[in-house]
MARBA-3410 file (N, C-alpha, C, O; in Angstrom, 1 decimal):
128
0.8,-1.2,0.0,0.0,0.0,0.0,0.9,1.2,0.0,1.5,1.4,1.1 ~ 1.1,2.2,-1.1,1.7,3.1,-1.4,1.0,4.4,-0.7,-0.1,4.3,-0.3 ~ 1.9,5.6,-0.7,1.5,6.6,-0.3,0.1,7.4,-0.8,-0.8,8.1,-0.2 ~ 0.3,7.0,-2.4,-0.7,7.4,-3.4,-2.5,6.8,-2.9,-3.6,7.2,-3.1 ~ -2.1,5.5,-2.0,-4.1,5.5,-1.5,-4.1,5.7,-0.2,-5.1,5.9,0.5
-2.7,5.7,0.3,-2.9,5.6,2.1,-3.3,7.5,2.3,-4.0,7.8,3.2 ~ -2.8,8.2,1.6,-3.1,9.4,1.7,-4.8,9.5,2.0,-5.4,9.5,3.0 ~ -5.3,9.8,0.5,-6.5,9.7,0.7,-7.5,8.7,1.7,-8.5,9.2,2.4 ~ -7.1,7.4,1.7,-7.3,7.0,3.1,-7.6,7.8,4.4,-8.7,8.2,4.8 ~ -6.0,7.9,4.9,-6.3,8.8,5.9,-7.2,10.0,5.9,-8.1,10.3,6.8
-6.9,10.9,4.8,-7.7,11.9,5.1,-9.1,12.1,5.4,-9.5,12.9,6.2 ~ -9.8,11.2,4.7,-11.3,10.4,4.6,-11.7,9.9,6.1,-12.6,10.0,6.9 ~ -10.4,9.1,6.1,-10.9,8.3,7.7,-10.7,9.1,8.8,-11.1,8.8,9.9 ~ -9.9,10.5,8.6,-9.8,11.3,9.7,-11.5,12.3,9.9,-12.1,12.6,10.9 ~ -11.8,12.7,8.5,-13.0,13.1,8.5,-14.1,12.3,9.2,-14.8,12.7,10.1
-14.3,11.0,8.5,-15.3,10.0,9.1,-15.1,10.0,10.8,-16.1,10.3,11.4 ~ -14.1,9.7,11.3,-13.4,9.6,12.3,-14.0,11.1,13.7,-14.3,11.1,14.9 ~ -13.9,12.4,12.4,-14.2,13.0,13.7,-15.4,13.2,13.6,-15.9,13.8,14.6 ~ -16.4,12.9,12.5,-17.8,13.1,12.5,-18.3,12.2,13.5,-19.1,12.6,14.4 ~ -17.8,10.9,13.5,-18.1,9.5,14.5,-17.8,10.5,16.0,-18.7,10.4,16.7
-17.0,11.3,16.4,-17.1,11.5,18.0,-17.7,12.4,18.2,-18.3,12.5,19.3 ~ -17.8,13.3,17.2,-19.2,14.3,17.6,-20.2,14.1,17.6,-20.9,14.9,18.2 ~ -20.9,12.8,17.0,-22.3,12.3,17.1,-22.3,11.3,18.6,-23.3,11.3,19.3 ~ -21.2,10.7,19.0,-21.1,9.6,19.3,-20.7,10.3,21.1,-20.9,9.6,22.1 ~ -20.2,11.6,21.1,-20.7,12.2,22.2,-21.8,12.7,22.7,-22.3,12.4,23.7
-22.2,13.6,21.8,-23.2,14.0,21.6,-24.4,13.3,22.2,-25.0,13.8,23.2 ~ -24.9,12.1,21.5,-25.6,11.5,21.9,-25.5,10.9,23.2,-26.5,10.7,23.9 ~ -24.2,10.6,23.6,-24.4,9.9,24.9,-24.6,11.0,25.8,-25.3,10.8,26.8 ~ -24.1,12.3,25.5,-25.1,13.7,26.3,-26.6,13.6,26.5,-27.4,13.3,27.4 ~ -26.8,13.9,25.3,-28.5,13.3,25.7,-28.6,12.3,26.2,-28.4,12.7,27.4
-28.7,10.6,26.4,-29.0,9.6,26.5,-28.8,9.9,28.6,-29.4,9.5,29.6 ~ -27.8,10.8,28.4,-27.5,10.8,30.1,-28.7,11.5,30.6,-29.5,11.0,31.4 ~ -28.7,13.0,30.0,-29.9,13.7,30.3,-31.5,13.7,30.3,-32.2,14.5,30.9 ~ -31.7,12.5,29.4,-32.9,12.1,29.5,-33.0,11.3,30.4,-34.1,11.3,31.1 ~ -31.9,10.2,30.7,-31.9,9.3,32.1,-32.4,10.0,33.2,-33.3,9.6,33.9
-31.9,11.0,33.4,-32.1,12.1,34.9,-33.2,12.2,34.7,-33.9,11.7,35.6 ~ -33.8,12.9,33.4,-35.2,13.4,33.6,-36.1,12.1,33.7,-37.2,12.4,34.2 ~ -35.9,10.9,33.4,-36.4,9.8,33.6,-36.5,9.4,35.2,-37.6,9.2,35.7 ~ -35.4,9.2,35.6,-35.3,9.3,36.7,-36.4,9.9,37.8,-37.1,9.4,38.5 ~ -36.1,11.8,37.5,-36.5,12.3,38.1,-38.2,12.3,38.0,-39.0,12.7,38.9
-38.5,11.7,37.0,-40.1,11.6,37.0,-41.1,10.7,37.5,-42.2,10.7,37.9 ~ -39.9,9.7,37.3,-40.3,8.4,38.2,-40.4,8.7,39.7,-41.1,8.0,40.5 ~ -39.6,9.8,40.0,-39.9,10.0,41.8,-40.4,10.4,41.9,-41.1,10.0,42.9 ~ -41.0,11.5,41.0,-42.7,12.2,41.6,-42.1,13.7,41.2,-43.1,14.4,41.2 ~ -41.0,14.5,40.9,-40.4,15.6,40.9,-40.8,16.7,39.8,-40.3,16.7,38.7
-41.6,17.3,40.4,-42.2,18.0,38.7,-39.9,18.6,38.0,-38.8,18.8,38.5 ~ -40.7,18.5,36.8,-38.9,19.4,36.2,-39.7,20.7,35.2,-40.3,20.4,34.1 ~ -39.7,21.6,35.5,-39.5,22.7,34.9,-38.8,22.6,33.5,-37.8,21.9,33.3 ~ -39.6,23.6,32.2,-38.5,23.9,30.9,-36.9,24.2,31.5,-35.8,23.7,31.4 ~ -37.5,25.3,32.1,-36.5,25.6,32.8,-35.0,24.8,33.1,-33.9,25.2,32.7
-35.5,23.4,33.9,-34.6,22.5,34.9,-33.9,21.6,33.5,-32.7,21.2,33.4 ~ -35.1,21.3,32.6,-34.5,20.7,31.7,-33.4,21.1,30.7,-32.5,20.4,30.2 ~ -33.7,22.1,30.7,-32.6,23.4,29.4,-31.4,23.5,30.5,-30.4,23.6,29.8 ~ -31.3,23.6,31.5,-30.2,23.8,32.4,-29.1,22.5,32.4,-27.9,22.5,32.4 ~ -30.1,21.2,32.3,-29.6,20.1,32.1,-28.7,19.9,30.6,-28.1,18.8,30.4
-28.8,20.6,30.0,-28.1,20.7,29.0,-28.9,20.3,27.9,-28.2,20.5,26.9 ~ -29.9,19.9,27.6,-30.7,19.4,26.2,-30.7,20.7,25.5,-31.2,21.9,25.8 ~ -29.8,20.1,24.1,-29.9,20.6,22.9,-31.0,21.6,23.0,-32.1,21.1,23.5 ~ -31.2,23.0,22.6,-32.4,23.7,22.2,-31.9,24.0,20.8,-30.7,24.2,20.5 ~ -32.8,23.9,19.9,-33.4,24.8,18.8,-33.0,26.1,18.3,-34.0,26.8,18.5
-32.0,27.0,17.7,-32.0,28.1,17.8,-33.2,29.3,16.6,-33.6,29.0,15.5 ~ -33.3,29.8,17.0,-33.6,30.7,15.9,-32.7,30.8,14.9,-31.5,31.0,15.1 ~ -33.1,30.8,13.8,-32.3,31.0,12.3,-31.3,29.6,11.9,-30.5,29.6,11.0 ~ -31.7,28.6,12.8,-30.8,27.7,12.8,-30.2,26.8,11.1,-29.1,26.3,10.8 ~ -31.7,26.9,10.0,-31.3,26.3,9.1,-31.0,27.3,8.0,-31.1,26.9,6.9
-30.6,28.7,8.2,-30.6,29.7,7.6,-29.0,29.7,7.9,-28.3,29.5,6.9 ~ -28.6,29.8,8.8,-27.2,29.4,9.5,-26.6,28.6,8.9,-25.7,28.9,8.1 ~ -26.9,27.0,9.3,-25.9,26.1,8.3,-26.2,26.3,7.3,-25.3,26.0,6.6 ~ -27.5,26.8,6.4,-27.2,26.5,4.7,-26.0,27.9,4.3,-25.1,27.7,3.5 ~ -26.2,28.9,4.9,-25.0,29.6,4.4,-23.5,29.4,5.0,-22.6,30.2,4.6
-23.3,28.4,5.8,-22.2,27.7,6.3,-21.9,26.5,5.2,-20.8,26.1,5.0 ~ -22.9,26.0,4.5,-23.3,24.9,3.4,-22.6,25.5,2.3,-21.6,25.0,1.8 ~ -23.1,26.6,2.0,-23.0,27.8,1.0,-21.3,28.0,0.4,-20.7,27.9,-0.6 ~ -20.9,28.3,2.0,-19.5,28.8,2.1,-18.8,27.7,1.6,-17.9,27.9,0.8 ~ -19.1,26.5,2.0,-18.1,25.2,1.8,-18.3,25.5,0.5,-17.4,26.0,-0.1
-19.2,25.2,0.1,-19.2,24.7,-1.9,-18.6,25.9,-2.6,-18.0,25.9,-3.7 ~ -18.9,27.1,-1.7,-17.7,28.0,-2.9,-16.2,27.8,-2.5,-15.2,28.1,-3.1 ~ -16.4,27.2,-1.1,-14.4,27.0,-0.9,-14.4,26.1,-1.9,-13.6,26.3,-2.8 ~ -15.1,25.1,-2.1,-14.4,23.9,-3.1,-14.3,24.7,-4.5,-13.3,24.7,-5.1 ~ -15.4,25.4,-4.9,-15.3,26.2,-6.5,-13.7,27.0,-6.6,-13.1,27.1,-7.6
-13.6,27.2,-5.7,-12.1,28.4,-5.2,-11.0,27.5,-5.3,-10.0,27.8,-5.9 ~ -11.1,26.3,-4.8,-10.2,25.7,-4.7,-10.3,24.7,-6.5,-9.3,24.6,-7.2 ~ -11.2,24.2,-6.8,-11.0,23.8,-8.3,-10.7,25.1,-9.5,-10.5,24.9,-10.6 ~ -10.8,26.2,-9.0,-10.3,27.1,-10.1,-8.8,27.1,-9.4,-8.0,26.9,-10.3 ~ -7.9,27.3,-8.2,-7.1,27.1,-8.3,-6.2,26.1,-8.9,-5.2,26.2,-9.6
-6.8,24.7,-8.3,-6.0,23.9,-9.0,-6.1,23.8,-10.8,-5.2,23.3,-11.5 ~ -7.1,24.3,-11.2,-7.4,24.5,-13.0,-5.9,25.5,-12.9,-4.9,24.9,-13.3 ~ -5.8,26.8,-12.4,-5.0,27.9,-13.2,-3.3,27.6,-13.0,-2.4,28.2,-13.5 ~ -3.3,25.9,-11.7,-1.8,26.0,-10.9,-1.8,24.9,-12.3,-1.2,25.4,-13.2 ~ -2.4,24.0,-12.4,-2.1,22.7,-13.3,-2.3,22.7,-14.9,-2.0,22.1,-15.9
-3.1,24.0,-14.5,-3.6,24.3,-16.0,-4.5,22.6,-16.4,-3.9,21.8,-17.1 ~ -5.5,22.4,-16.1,-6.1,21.3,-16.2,-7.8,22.3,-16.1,-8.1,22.9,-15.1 ~ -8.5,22.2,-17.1,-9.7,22.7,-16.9,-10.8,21.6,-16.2,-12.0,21.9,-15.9 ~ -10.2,20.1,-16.2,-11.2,19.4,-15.8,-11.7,19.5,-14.3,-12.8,19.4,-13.8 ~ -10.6,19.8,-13.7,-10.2,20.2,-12.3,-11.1,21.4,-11.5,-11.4,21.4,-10.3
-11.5,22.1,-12.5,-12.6,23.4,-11.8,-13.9,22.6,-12.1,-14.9,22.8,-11.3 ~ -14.0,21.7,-13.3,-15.8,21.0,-13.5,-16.0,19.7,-12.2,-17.1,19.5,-11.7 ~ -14.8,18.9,-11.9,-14.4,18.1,-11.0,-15.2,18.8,-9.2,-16.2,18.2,-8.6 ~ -14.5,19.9,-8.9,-14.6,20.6,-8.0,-16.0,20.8,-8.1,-16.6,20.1,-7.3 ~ -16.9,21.7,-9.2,-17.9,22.2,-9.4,-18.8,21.0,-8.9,-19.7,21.4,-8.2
-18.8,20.2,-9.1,-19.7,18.8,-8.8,-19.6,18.6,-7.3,-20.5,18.7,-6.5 ~ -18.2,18.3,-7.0,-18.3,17.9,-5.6,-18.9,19.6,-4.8,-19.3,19.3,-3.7 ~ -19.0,21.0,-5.2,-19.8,21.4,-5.0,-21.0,21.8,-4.5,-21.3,22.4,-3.5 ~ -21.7,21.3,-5.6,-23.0,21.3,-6.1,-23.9,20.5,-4.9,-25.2,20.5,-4.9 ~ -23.1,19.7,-3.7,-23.4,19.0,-2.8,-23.9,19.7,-1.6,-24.9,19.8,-1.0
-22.7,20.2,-1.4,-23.0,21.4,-0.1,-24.0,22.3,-0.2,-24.8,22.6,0.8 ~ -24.0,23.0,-1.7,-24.2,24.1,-2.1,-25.7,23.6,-2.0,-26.5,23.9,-1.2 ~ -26.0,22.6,-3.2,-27.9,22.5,-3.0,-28.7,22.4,-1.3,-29.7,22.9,-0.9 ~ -27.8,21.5,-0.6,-28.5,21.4,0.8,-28.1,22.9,1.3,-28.7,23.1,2.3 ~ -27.4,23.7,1.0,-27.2,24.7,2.0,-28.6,25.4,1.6,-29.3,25.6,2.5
-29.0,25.8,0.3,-29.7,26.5,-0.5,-30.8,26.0,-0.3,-31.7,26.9,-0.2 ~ -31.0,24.5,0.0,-32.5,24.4,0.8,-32.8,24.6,1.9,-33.8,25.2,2.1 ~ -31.8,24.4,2.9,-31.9,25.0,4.4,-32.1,26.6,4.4,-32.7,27.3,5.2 ~ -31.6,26.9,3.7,-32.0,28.7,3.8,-33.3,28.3,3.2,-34.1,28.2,4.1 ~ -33.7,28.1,2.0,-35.2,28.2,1.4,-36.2,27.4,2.9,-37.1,28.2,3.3
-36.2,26.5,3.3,-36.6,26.2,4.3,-36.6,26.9,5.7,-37.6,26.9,6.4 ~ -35.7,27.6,5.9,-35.5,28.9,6.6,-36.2,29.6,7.0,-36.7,29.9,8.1 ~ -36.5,30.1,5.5,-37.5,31.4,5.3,-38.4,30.9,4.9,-39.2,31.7,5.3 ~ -39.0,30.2,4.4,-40.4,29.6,4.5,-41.2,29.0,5.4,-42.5,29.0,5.5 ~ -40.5,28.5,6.0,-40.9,27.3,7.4,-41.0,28.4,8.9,-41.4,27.9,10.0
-40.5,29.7,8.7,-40.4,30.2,10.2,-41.8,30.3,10.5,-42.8,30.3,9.8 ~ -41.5,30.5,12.0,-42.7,30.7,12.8,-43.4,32.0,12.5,-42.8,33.0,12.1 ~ -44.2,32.0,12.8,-45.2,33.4,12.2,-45.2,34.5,13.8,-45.4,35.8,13.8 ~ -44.8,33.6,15.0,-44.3,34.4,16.0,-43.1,34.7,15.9,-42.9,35.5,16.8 ~ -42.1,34.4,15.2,-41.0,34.9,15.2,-40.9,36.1,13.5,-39.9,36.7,13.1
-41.9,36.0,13.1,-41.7,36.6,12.4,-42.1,38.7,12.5,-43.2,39.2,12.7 ~ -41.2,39.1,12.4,-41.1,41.0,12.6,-42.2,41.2,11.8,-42.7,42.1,12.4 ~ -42.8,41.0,10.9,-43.8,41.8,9.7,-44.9,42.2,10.4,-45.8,42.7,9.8
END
């Protein structure tokens, strides 16, 4: 096994790798925090929004898929940025259509998360 696949290897499995601990924390965050509140209901203990959000459970933010789609957004033009560099360093034009595709990934889900954004908000959050 040469440098030429172990590269890409790694880099892939470092990606895969750190997506696996942020979910894989993550979740055992919750799984703990619902234990408690489990717990605690089983004793008889009213819990407050309040006691629960204190406990750490994930909230919801405002603007939240307006947020990642233009975090979505950003990635797919770094890759556009980055396939016109590699097109102008190698002089290879396949290399900016290459990029453009792997793109087009980020880019369409970011573009629905904003369209979903602004269509989907709440009519109490909305200023008008």
């Amino acid at each position: 096994m040469g440098p030429e696949i172990l590269a890409p290897f790694t880099v892939f499995g470092a990606v895969v790798l750190i997506v696996w601990i942020v979910f894989h924390f993550g979740s055992k965050n919750r799984r703990e925090v619902l234990e408690t509140v489990r717990v605690a209901a089983q004793s008889g203990t009213q819990l407050t929004p309040e006691t629960i959000r204190a406990l750490g459970m994930p909230q919801k933010r405002r603007g939240g898929d307006i947020r990642a789609g233009i975090i979505l957004l950003a990635i797919a033009a770094a890759f556009m940025v980055l396939g016109a560099a590699i097109a102008g360093a190698e002089n290879e034009r396949e290399a900016l259509w290459i990029m453009a595709g792997v793109a087009s990934f980020p880019g369409f889900v970011g573009a629905a998360l904003i369209l979903m954004g602004v269509l989907f908000r709440e009519k109490a959050d909305d200023p008008r």
